[in-house]
C-alpha positions as CSV (number, residue, x, y, z in Angstrom):
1,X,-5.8,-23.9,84.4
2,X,-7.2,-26.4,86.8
3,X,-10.3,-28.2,85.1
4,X,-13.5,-28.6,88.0
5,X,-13.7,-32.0,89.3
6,X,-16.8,-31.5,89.8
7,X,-19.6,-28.6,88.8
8,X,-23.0,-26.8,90.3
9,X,-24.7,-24.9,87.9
10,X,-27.9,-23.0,88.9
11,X,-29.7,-22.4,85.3
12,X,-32.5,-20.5,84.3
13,X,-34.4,-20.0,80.7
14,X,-32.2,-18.8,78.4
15,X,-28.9,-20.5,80.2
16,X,-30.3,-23.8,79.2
17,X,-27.8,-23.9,76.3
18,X,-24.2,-23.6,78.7
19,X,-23.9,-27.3,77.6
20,X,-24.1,-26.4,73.3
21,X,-26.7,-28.9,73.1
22,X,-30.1,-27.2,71.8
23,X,-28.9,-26.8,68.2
24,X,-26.6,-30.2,68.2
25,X,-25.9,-33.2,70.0
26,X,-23.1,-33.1,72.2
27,X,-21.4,-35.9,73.8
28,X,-21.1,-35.4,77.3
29,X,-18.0,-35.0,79.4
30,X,-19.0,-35.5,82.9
31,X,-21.6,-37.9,84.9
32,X,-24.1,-35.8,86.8
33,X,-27.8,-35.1,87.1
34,X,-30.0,-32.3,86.8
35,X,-33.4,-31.2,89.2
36,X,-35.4,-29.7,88.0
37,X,-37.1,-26.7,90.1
38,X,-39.7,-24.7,87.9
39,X,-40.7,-25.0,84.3
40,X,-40.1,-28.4,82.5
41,X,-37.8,-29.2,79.2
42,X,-38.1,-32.1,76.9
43,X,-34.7,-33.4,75.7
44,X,-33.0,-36.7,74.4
45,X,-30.3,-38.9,75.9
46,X,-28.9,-41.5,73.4
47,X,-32.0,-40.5,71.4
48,X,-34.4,-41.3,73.9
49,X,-36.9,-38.9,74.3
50,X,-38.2,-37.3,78.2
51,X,-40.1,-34.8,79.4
52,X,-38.2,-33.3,82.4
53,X,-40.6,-30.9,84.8
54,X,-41.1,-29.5,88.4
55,X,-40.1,-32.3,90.6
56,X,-37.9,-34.3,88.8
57,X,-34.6,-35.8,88.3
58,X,-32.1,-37.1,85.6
59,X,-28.9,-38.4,85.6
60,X,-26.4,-38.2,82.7
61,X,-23.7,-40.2,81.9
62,X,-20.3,-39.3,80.2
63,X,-19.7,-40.2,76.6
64,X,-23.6,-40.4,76.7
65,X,-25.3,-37.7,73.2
66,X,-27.8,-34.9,74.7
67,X,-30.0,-33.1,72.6
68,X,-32.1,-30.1,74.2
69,X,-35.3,-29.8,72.3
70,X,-37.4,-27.3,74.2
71,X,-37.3,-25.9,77.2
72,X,-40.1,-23.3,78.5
73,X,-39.3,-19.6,79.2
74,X,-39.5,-20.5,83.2
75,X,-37.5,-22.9,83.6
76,X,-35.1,-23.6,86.7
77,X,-32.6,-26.5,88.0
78,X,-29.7,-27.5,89.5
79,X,-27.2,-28.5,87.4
80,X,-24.7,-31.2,88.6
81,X,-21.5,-32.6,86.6
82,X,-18.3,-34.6,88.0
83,X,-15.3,-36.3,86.3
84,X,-15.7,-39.8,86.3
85,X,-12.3,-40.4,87.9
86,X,-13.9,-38.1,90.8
87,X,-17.5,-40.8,90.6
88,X,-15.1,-44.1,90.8
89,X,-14.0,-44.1,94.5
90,X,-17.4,-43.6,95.2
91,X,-19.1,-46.6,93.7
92,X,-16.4,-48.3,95.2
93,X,-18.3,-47.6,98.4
94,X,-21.9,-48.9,96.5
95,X,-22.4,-52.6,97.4
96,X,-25.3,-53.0,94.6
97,X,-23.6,-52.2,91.7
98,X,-26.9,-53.2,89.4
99,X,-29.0,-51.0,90.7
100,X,-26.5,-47.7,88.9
101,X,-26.7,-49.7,86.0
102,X,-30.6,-50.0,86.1
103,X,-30.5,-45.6,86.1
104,X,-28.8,-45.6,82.7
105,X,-32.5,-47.5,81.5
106,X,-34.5,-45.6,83.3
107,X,-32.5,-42.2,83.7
108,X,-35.8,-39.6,84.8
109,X,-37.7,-40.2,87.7
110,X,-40.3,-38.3,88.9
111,X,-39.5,-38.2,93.0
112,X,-41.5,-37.2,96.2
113,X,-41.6,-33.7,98.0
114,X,-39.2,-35.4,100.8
115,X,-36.9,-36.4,98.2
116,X,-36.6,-33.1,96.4
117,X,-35.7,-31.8,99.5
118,X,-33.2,-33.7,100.8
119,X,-31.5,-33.3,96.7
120,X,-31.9,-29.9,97.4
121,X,-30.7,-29.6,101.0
122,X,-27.4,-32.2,99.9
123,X,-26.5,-29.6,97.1
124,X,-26.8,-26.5,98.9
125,X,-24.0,-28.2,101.6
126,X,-22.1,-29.3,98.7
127,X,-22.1,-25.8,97.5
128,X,-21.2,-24.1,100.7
129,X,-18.1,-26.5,101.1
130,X,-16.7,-26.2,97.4
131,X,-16.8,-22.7,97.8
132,X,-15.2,-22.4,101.2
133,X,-12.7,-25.2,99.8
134,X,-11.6,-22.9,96.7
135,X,-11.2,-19.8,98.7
136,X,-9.2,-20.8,101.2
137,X,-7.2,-22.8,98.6
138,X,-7.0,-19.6,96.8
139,X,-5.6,-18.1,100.5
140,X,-3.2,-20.2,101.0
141,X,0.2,-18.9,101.3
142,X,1.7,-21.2,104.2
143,X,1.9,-25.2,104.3
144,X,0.7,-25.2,107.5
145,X,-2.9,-24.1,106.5
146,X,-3.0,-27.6,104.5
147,X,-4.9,-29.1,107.1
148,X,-7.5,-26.9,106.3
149,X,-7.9,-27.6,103.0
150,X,-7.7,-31.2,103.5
151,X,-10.7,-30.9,105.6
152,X,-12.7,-28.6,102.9
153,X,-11.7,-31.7,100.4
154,X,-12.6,-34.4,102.6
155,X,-16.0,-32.7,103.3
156,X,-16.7,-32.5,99.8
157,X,-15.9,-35.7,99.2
158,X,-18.1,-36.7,102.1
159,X,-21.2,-34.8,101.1
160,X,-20.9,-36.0,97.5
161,X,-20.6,-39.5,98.4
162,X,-24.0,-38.7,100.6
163,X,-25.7,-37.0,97.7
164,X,-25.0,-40.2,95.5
165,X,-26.8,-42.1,97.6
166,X,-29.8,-39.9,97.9
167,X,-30.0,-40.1,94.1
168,X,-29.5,-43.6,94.0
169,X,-33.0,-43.7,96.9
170,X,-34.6,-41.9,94.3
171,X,-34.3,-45.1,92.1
172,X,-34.8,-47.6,94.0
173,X,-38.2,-48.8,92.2
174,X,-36.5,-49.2,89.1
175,X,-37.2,-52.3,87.2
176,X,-35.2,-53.5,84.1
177,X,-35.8,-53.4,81.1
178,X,-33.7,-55.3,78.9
179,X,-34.7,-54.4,75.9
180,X,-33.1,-50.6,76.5
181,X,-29.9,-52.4,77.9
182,X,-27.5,-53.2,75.4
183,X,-24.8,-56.1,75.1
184,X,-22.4,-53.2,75.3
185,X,-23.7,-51.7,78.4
186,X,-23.5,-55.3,80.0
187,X,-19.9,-55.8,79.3
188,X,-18.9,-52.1,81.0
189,X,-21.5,-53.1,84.2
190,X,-19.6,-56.4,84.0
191,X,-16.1,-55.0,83.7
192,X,-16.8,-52.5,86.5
193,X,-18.0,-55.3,89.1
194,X,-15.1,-57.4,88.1
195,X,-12.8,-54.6,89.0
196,X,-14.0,-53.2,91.9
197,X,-13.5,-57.0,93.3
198,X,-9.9,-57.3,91.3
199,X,-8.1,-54.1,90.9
200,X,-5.9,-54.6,93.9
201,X,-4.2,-57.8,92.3
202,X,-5.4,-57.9,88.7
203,X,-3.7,-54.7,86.6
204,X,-3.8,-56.0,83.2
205,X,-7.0,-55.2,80.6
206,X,-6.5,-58.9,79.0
207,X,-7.5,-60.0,82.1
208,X,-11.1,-58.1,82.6
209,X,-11.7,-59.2,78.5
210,X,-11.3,-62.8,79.2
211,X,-13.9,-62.9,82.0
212,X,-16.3,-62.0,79.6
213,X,-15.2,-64.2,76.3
214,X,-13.8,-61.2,74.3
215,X,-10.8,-59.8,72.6
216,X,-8.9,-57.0,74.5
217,X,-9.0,-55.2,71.5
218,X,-12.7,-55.2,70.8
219,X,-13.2,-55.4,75.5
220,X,-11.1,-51.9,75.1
221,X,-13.0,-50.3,72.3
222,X,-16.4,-51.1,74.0
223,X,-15.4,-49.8,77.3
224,X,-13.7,-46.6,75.6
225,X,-17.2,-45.9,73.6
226,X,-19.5,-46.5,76.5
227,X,-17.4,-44.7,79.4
228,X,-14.9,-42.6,77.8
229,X,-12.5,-44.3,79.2
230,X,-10.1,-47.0,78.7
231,X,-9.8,-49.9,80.5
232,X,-6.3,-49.0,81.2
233,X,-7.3,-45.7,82.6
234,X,-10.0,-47.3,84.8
235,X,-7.3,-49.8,86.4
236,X,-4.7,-47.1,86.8
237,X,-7.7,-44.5,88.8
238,X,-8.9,-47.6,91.0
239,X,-5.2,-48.4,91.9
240,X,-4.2,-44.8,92.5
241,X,-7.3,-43.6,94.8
242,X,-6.3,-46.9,96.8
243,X,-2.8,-46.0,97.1
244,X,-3.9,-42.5,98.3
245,X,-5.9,-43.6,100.6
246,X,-3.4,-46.0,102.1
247,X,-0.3,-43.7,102.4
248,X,-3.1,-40.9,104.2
249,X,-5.1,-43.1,106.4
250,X,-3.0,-46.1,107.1
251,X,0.8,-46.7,109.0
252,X,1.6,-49.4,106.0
253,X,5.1,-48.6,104.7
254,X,5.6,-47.8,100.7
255,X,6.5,-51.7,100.4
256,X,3.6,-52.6,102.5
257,X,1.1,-50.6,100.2
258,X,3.3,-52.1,97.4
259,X,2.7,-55.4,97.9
260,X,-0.6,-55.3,98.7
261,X,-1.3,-53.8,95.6
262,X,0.5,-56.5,93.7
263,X,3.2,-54.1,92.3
264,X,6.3,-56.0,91.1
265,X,8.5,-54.0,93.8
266,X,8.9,-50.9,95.8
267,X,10.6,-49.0,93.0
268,X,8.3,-49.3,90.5
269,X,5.6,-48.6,92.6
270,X,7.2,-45.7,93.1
271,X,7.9,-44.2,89.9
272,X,4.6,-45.3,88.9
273,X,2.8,-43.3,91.7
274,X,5.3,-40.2,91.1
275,X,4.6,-40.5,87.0
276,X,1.2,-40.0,87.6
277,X,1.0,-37.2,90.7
278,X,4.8,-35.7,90.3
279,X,5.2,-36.7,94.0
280,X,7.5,-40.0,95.7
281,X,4.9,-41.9,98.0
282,X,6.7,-40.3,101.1
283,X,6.2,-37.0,99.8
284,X,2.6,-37.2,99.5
285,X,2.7,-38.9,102.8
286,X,3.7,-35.5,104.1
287,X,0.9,-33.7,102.7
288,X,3.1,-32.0,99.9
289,X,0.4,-30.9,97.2
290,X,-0.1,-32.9,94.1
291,X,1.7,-30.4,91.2
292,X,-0.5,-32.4,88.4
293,X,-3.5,-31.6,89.9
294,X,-3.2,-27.9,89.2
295,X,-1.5,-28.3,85.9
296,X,-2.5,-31.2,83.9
297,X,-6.2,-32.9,83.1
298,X,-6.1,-36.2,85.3
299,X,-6.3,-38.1,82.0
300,X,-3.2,-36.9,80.3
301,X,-1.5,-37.8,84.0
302,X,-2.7,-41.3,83.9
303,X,-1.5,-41.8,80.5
304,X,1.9,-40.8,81.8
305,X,1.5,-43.7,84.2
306,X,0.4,-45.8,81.4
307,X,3.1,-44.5,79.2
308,X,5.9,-45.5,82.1
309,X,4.4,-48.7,82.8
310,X,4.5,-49.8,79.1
311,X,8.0,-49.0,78.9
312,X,9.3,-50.8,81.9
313,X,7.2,-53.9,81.4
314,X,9.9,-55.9,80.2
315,X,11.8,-55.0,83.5
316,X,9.6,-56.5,85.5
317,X,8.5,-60.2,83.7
């Protein structure tokens, strides 16, 4: 079964608890937000406390612990939850990286009647599209309707990219506060910048750790606790939407996009893209649909990746 990239929930009173999180803490699997439309419910983030209500906002992040508390009887919201390899091309496109660090400090914002609007006008799109996008997927019985759900995809993509940065409006007057931002959270905001800047030529976690003065060991555990993620995994998504978008968008050969990814050679650039989508680089070139993205969680394919590059390491000092 093919796990959502990314989720819309419209909740109301009682549904509050389709997360399992008013009797326990639960850590959290996706990176999302939730507006609030009616009613108000107090609930706690990594133990901090807020107040949600009628005209706000707050964003979640995964591996973050949520705790509902209370919610009143009328209570209404948007829902919104995406996989964090589905968030990383985006921030890709975000020039001020700080400023989505300052929203894990600061994570509910009260916003004006223009901004709710726009929020709500974004999601109802987004809605519209990932609907039209599953059903026609669901129709599809020919390759040459593939064009159509490429463009369903690429809308989606679009819109959520857009909605991003109409949350990130919402919190533009921020201020830090560094006594809420731990040493911890510095090192993933640091490792983050550093590879958005690096990725294309620097694939190896011992790397990222010695930019910031710390063990890969103890670099890996803190990016695995505060992301949910590996290192490793990060590298391997930021590599893979590039390739992607290279073999779609771009006339570069397969040695072209190797090399300018910093791949040892052709072939194991190759078998590293096939290992993680079950396609050859030409293949998905031709629009041949990615078997691993109906079957498997993205994770488990990456580790595959991860798996096949630890293997052939040797091969390629």
């Amino acid at each position: 079964m093919r796990e959502e990239k990314v989720s819309i929930l419209e909740l109301e009173g009682g549904e509050v608890n389709i997360l399992n999180a008013e009797k326990d803490k639960v850590k959290l699997a996706k990176t999302g937000l939730f507006l609030c439309k009616a009613g108000s419910v107090t609930l706690t983030i990594d133990d901090t406390e807020y107040h949600v209500q009628k005209g706000s906002i707050i964003v979640y992040f995964s591996y973050s612990s949520l705790h509902i508390k209370s919610h009143t009887s009328n209570l209404k919201g948007t829902l919104i939850g995406a996989n964090i390899e589905t968030i990383q091309p985006m921030l890709y496109n975000v020039s001020n990286f700080n400023a989505l660090f300052l929203i894990k400090q600061a994570p509910h914002q009260i916003i004006s009647e223009v901004q709710y609007q726009a929020l709500n006008q974004h999601i109802s799109l987004l809605k519209v599209v990932a609907e039209k996008g599953d059903l026609e997927q669901e129709s599809v019985v020919q390759s040459a309707n593939r064009p159509i759900i490429e463009i369903a995809r690429k809308q989606a993509e679009m819109l959520s990219y857009s909605l991003m940065l109409e949350v990130l409006q919402c919190y533009t007057n921020v201020t830090p506060n560094n006594k809420s931002f731990s040493r911890k959270d510095e090192v993933l905001q640091k490792f983050v910048i550093q590879l958005y800047r690096n990725y294309r030529t620097k694939h190896e976690v011992s790397y990222y750790a010695e930019q910031q003065f710390l063990t890969t060991r103890y670099f890996s555990t803190i990016i695995k606790e505060c992301s949910g993620k590996s290192p490793t995994q990060w590298i391997a998504t930021a590599l893979l939407v590039e390739a992607r978008n290279l073999l779609s968008h771009t006339n570069m050969t397969v040695k072209e996009i190797s090399d300018s990814l910093n791949f040892p050679n052709q072939s194991y650039f190759g078998k590293w893209f096939k290992n993680l989508t079950a396609l050859s680089p030409l293949d998905f070139r031709k629009g041949l649909p990615e078997k691993n993205r109906e079957e498997k969680n993205f994770i488990d394919v990456v580790q595959r990746g991860i798996n096949h590059s630890e293997e052939n390491i040797e091969t390629t000092k």
